[in-house]
ROLUM-78500 format. One record per residue: residue number from 0; x, y, z of N, C-alpha, C, CB in turn. Coordinates in pm, whole numbers, plus 50000, padded with zeros to 5 digits. Each point is the difference from the previous one (the first is absolute). Glycine has a CB too. Example, Ala and Ser with C-alpha at 12.3 -4.5 7.8 and 13.67 -1.06 7.14 Angstrom:
residues 2
<0, <51319, 49431, 50780>, <49911, 50119, 50000>, <50090, 50120, 50000>, <49811, 49883, 50125>>,
<1, <50154, 50222, 49803>, <50082, 50119, 50006>, <49923, 50109, 50073>, <50118, 49937, 49785>>,
END
This chain:
residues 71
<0, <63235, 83267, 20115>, <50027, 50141, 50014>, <50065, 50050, 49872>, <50026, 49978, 50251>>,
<1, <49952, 50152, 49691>, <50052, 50029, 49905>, <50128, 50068, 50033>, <49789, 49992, 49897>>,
<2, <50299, 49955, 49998>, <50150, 50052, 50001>, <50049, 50101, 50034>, <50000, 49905, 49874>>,
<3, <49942, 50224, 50115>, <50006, 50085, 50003>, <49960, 50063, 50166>, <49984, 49957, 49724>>,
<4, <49965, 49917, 50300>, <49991, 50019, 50160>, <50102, 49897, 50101>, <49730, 50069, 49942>>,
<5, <50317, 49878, 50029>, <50149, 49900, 50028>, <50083, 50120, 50120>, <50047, 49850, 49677>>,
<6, <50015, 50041, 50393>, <50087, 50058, 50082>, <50022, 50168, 50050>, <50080, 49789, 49892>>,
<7, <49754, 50236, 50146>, <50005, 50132, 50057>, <49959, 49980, 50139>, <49952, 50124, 49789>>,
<8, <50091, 49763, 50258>, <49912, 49987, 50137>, <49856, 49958, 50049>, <50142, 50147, 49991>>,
<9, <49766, 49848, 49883>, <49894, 50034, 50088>, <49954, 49818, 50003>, <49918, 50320, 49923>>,
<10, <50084, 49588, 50071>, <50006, 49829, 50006>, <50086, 50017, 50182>, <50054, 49880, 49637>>,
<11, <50049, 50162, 50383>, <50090, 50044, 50102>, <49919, 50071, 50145>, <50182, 50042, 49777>>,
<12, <49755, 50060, 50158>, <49896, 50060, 50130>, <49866, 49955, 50009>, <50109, 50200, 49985>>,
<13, <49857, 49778, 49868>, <49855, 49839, 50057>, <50024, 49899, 50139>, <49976, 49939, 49711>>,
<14, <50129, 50001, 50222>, <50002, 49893, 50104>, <50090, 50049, 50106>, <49958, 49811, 49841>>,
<15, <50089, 50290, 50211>, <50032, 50025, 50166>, <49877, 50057, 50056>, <50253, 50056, 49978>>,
<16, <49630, 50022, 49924>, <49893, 50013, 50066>, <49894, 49909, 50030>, <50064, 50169, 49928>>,
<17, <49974, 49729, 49994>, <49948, 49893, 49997>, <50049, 49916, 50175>, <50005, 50015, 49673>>,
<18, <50125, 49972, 50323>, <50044, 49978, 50137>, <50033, 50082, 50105>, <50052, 49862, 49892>>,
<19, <49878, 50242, 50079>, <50003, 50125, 50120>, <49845, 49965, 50049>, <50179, 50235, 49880>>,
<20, <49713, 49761, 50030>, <49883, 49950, 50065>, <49955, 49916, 50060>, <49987, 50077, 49900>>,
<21, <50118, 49750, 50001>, <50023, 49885, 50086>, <50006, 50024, 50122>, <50098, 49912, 49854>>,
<22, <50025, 50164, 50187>, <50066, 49996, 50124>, <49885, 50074, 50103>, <50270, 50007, 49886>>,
<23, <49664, 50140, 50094>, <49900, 50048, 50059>, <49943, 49937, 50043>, <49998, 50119, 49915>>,
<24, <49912, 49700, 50017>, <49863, 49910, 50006>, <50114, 49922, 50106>, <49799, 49980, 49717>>,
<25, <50319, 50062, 50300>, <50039, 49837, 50115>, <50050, 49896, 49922>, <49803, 50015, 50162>>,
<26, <50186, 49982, 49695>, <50024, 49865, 49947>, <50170, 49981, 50012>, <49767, 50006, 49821>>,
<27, <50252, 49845, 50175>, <50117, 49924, 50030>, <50132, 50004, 49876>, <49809, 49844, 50146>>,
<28, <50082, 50165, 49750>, <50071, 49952, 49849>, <49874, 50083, 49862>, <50123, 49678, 50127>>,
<29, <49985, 50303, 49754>, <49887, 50039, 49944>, <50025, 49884, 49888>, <49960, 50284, 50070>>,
<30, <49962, 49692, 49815>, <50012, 49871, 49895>, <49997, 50073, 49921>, <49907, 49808, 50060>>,
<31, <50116, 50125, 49782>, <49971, 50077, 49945>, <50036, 49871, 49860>, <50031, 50278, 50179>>,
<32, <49940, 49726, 49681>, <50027, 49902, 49895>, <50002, 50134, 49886>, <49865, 49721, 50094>>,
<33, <50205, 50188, 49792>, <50037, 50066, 49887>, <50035, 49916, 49905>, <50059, 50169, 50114>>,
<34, <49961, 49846, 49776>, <50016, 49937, 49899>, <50191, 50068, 49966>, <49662, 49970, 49920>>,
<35, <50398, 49892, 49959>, <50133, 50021, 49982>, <49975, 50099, 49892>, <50116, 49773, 50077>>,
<36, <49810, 50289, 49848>, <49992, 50114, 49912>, <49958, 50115, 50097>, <49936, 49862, 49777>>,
<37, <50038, 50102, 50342>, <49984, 50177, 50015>, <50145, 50033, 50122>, <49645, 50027, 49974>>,
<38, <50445, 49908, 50044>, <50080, 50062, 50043>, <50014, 49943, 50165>, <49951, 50196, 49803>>,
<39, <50079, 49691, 50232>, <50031, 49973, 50134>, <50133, 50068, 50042>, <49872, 49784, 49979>>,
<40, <50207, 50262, 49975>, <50120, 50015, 50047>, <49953, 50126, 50081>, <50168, 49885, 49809>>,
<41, <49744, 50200, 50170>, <50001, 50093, 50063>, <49908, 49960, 50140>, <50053, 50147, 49771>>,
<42, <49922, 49745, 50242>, <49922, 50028, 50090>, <50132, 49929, 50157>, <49690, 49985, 49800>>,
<43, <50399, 49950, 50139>, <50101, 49936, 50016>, <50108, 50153, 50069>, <49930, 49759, 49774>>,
<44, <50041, 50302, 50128>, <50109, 50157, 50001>, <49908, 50038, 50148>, <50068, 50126, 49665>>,
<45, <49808, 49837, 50394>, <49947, 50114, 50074>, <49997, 49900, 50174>, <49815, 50167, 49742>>,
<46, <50247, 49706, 50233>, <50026, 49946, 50122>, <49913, 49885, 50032>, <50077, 50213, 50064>>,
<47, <49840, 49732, 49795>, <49885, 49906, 49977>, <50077, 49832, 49942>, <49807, 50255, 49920>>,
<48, <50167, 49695, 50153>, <50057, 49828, 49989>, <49927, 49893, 49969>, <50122, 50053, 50151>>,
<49, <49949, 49894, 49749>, <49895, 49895, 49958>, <49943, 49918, 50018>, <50059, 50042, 49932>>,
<50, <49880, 49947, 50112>, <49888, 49860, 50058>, <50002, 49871, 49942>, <49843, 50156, 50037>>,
<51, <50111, 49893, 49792>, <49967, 49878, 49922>, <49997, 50038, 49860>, <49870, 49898, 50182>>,
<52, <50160, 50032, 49727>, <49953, 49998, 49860>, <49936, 49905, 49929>, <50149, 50113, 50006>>,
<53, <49750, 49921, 49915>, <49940, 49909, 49926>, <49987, 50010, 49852>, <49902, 49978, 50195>>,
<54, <50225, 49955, 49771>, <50056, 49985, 49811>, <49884, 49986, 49914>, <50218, 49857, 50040>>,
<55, <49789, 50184, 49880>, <49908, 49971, 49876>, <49844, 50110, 50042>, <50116, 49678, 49949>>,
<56, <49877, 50371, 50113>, <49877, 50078, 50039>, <49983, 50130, 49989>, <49991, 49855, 50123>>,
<57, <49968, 50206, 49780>, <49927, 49935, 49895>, <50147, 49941, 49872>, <49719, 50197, 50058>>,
<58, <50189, 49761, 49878>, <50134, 49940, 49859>, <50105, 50026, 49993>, <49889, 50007, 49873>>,
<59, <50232, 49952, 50152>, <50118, 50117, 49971>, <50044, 50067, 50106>, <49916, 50044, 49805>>,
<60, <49999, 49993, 50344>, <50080, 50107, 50040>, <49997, 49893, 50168>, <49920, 50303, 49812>>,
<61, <50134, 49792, 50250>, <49965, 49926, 50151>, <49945, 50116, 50088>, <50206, 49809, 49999>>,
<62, <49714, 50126, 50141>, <49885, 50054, 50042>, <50102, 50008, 50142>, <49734, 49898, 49843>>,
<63, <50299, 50255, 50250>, <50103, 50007, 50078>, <49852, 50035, 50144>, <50296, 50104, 49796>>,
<64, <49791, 49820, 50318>, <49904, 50077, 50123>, <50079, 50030, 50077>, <49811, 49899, 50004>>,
<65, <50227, 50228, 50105>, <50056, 50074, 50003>, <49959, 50049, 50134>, <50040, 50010, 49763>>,
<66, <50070, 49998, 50347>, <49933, 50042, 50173>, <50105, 50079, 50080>, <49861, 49766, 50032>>,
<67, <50110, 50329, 50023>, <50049, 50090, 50086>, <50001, 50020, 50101>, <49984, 50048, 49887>>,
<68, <50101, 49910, 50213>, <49949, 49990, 50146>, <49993, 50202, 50065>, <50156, 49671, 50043>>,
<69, <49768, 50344, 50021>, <49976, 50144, 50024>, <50025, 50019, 50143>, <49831, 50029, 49818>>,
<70, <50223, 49846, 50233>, <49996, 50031, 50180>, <50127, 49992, 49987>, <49797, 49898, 50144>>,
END
């Protein structure tokens, strides 16, 4: 995302619509993975727990998976 688009919310109302639709389909949980350059903490900030990590994936960074229980 470009900088200039940073911390206005809209990463924030993606993903509650993202789990507003979850929740509509019935689902239990939602998943979700990311990489340590794009920012796990936020997904951490939105009530998302870590499952698992896998170091070095790709070179250098680590590979995060990430679950939300919705019930």
């Amino acid at each position: 995302m470009d900088s200039e688009q940073r911390h206005r919310g809209y990463g924030s109302h993606l993903l509650l619509e993202v789990e507003r639709i979850a929740r509509e389909k019935s689902c239990d949980f939602v998943m979700l993975n990311t990489f340590s350059y794009q920012g796990p903490e936020f997904y951490k900030k939105h009530g998302y727990q870590l499952i698992t990590t896998i170091e070095n994936a790709p070179t250098g960074h680590s590979h995060y998976y990430f679950k939300k229980d919705l019930t």
